[in-house]
C-alpha positions, -999 to 999 in steps of 0.1 A, spaced: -265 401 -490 -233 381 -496 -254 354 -512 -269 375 -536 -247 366 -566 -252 326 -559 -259 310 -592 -288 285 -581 -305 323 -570 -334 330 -594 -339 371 -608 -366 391 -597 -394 395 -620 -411 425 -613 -442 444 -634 -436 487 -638 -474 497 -631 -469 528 -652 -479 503 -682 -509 489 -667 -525 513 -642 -562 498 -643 -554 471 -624 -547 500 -590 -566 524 -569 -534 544 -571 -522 561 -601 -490 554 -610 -487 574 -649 -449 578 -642 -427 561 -660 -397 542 -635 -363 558 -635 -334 541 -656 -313 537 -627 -341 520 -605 -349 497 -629 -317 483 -635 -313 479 -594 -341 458 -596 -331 440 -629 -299 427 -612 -319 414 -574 -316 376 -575 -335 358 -547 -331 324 -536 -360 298 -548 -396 299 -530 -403 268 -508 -437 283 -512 -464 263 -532 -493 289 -532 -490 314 -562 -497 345 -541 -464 341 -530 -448 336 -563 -459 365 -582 -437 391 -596 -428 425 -572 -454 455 -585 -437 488 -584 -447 519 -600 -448 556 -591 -476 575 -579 -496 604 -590 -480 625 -560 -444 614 -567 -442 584 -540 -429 550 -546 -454 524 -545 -440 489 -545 -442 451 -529 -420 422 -524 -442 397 -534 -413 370 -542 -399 372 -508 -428 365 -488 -441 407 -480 -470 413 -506 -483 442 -488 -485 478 -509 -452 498 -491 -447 533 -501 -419 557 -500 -421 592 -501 -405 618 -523 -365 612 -527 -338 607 -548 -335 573 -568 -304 566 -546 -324 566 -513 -352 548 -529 -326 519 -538 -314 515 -505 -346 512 -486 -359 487 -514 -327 471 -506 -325 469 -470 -358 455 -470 -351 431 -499 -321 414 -480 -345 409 -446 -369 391 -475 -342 369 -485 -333 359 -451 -364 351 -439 -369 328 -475 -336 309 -469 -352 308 -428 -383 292 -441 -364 264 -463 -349 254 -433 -385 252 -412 -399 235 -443 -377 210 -443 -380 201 -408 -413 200 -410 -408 173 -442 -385 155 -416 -413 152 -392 -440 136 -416 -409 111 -429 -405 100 -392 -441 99 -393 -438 72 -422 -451 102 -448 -426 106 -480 -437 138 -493 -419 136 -525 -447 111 -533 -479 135 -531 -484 161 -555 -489 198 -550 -522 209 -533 -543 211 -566 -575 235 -551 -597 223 -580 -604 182 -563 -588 195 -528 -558 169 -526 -521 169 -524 -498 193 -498 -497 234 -497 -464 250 -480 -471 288 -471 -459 314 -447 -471 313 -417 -463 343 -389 -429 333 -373 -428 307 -397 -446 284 -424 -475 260 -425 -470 224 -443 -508 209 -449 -513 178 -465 -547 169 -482 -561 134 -493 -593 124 -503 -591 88 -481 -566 100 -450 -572 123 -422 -556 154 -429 -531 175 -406 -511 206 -407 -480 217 -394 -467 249 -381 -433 251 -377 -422 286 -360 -387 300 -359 -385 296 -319 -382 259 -326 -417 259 -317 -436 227 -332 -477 229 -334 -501 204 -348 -536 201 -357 -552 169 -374 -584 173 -389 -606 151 -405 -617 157 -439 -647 135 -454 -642 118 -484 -682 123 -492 -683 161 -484 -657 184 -485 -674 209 -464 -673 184 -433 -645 184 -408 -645 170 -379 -616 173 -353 -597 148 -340 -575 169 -318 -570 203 -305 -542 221 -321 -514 222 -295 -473 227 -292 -458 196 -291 -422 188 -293 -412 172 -333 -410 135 -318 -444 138 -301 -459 154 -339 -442 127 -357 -459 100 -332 -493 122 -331 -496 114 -372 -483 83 -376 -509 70 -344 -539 87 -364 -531 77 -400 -524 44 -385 -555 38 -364 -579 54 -401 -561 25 -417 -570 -6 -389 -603 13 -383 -627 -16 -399 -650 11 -408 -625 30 -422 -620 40 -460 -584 44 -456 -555 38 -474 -554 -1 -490 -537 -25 -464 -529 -64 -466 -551 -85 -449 -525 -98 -433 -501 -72 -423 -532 -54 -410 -543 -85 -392 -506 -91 -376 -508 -51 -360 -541 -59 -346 -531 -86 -333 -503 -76 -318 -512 -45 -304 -540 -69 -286 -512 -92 -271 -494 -61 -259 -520 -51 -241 -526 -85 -227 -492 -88 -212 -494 -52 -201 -467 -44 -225 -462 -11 -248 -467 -12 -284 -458 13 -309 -467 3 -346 -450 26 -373 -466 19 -408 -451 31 -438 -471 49 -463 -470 53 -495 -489 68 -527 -501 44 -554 -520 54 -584 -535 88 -561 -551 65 -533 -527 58 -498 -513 27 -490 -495 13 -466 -462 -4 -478 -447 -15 -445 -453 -21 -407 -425 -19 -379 -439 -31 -346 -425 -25 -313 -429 -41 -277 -414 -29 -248 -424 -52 -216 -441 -28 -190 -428 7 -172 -396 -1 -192 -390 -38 -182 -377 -61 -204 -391 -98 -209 -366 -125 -198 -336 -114 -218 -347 -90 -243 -346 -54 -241 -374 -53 -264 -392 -68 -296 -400 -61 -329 -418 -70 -358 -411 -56 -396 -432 -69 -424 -438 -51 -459 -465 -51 -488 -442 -69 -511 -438 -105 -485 -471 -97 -462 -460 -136 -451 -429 -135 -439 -424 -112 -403 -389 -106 -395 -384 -105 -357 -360 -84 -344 -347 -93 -310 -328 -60 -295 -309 -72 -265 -302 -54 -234 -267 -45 -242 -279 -31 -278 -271 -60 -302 -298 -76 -319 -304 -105 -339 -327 -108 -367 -350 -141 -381 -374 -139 -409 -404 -161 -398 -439 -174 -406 -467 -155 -397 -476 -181 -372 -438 -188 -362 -436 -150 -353 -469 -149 -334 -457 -179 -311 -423 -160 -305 -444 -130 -295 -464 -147 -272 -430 -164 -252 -416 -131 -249 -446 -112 -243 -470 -140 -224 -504 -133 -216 -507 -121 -179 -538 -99 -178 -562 -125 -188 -542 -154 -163 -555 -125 -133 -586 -126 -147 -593 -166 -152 -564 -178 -126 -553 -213 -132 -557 -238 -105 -542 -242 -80 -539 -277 -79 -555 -308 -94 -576 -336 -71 -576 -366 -85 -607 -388 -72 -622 -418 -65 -667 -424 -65 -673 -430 -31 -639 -422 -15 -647 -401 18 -606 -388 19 -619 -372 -19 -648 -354 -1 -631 -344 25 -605 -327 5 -626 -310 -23 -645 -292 10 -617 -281 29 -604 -268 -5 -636 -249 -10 -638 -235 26 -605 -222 20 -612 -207 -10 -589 -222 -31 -602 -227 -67 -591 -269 -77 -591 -293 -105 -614 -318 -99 -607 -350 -122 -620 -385 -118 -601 -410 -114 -619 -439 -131 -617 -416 -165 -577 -417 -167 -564 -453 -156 -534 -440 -170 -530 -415 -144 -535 -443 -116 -511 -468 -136 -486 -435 -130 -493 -433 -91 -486 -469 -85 -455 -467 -103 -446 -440 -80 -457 -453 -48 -489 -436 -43 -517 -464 -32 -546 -441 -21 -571 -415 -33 -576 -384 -33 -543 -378 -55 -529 -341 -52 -509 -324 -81 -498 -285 -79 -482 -267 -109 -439 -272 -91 -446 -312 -96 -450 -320 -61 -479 -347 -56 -497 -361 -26 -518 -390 -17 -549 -393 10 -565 -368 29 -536 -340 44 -549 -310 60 -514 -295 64 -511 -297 28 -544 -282 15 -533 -250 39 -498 -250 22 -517 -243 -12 -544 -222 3 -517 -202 18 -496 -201 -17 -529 -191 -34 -537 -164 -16 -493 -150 -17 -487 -124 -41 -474 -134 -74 -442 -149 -76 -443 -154 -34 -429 -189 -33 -443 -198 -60 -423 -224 -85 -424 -223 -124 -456 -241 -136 -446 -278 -150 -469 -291 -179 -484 -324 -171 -467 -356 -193 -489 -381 -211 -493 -400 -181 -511 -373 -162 -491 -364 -132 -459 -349 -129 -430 -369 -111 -428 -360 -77 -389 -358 -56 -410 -371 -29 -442 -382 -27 -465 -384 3 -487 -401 21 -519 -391 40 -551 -414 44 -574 -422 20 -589 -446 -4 -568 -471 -22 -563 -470 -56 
């Protein structure tokens, strides 16, 4: 190969099983000759990606009993017994060389799966260089081997689900997650079937299960703030609330040989791609070192953002005004307007039933409770009972049929029919009205 002289390349060690032939069913008594052992003295091979020392261990060569080579390639991945007949030393040489090159290619192949398969557990929130080789004796840490078409990158914990990734030289990407208990090692229980999946999808399918082992409140997962865990929850329940999607990234890390979680990036996206009011999209990054502090990211439609670190709290309320709660409003509508009566006022009777044979679900408030409110309706012109407010401001006095069937008819629109912008009551009760209006009823 024309990388064969690099200078990061490391030598091939190799054992001559002429010197130690009880290790072999085949007899190899014959000493290796001079000119094949300084061909394999000068093969240089790039460096293993391989943890597992099968795959490490020095080539075996030695010659047979019948005069056949017997040899493997252990160091480049092909530890399989390969034998070649009778020949000169100079035909020997080439076929051990031809096959050594295709060895080396496939090694400097595999680095490059191996590394995309790191790439895909660091989008996934997983720095590798933190966990230490897979040590079989307490079962933790991660294992790189050879896999066929490619290589296999486990990673083992003792308090995190584990998965393992296959990465194939078609640009093929399969995962399998498995669940290993921390009380018996024996026990797995699957949380997936192994499938192909593109290396986005993987990345997502590890960071969703490590992240839901560590909000799991049953969980013995990695160590998470009570806050930052608390602020995910939460805000993966508001997404859902305003029908909005949510993808939480963690970031974990490895403290003292137990996971942890050292930061949280939280995304909300309003729903099938629609942004709320003016934002293309939300997000929330916090970290182990200031679990107080959130900093909101604002992404704009046009792709700028703006950043604000925040309060807990302060964050909460900006995710709730960008992200408001629709699902439960469908499920517990407000009113649809507020009656204001009087005891004993017939037009108030009369109102609250044709509201109710429409269907229409009302405030009913008394007016003898809140003089405040009637102190209001005088100011503006209103002199009889019942009083009726709707969420755009307007407000009417007396008994008006026309009016009750403009609200039952407003109920019963679709949302966002016709409908003004809900107005908060002031202190005084009632909202000003741009023209109030009369019907009969009983004077305030």
């Amino acid at each position: 190969m024309d990388d064969a002289a690099r200078d990061d390349w490391v030598a091939l060690e190799y054992r001559d099983l002429s010197s130690d032939r009880r290790w072999w069913d085949d007899r190899c008594d014959q000493p290796l000759p001079e000119e094949l052992r300084a061909y394999l003295d000068g093969l240089r091979r790039p460096p293993s990606p391989f943890t597992s020392e099968a795959f490490l261990g020095p080539a075996m060569v030695g010659i047979t009993t019948d005069g056949r080579l017997r040899y493997d390639l252990a160091p480049v991945g092909d530890s399989r017994p390969l034998y070649l007949d009778p020949a000169p030393v100079e035909t020997w040489i080439e076929s051990i060389g031809t096959q050594w090159d295709a060895g080396c290619r496939k090694l400097l192949a595999a680095h490059g799966l191996v590394e995309r398969a790191r790439d895909i557990l660091a989008d996934a929130g997983v720095d590798l260089d933190q966990f230490r080789r897979y040590d079989a004796f307490d079962g933790v840490g991660y294992r790189v081997k050879p896999h066929r078409g490619g290589v296999s990158l486990s990673l083992y914990t003792s308090d995190m689900p584990d998965f393992l990734i296959r990465v194939f030289d078609d640009d093929d990407l399969r995962v399998g997650v498995t669940w290993l208990s921390p009380d018996d090692y024996s026990e797995r229980v699957a949380l997936g079937d192994e499938q192909l999946m593109s290396p986005y999808s993987a990345a997502r399918t590890i960071s969703r299960v490590w992240r839901d082992a560590a909000l799991s409140p049953y969980s013995d997962g990695p160590r998470v703030d009570a806050r930052m865990g608390a602020v995910a929850r939460w805000t993966r329940a508001q997404g859902a609330l305003a029908g909005a999607e949510v993808d939480i990234r963690p970031r974990f890390a490895n403290a003292g040989g137990r996971v942890e979680i050292s930061s949280w990036r939280i995304r909300l996206v309003g729903p099938r791609g629609e942004s709320p009011t003016r934002l293309g999209s939300l997000a929330l990054e916090m970290t182990a070192a200031d679990p107080g502090t959130v900093t909101v990211v604002e992404e704009e439609v046009w792709g700028s953002e703006s950043r604000e670190s925040l309060p807990v709290r302060e964050a909460m309320d900006r995710v709730r005004r960008a992200f408001p709660d629709t699902t439960t409003a469908v499920l517990d509508p407000a009113p649809a307007a507020t009656v204001y009566t009087k005891e004993n006022c017939i037009a108030c009777q009369m109102t609250e039933r044709q509201f109710a044979r429409a269907g229409v679900d009302v405030e009913v408030v008394r007016l003898e409770d809140h003089p405040e409110v009637v102190e209001r309706a005088r100011e503006m012109g209103l002199m009889s009972a019942p009083l009726v407010a709707t969420p755009d401001g307007r407000i009417t006095s007396g008994f008006d049929p026309q009016r009750i069937r403009d609200i039952a008819a407003l109920a019963s629109a679709p949302p966002g029919a016709g409908l003004a912008v809900s107005q908060p009551r002031p202190e005084g009760g009632i909202a000003a009205s741009p023209a109030p209006e009369r019907g009969r009823g009983m004077g305030l």
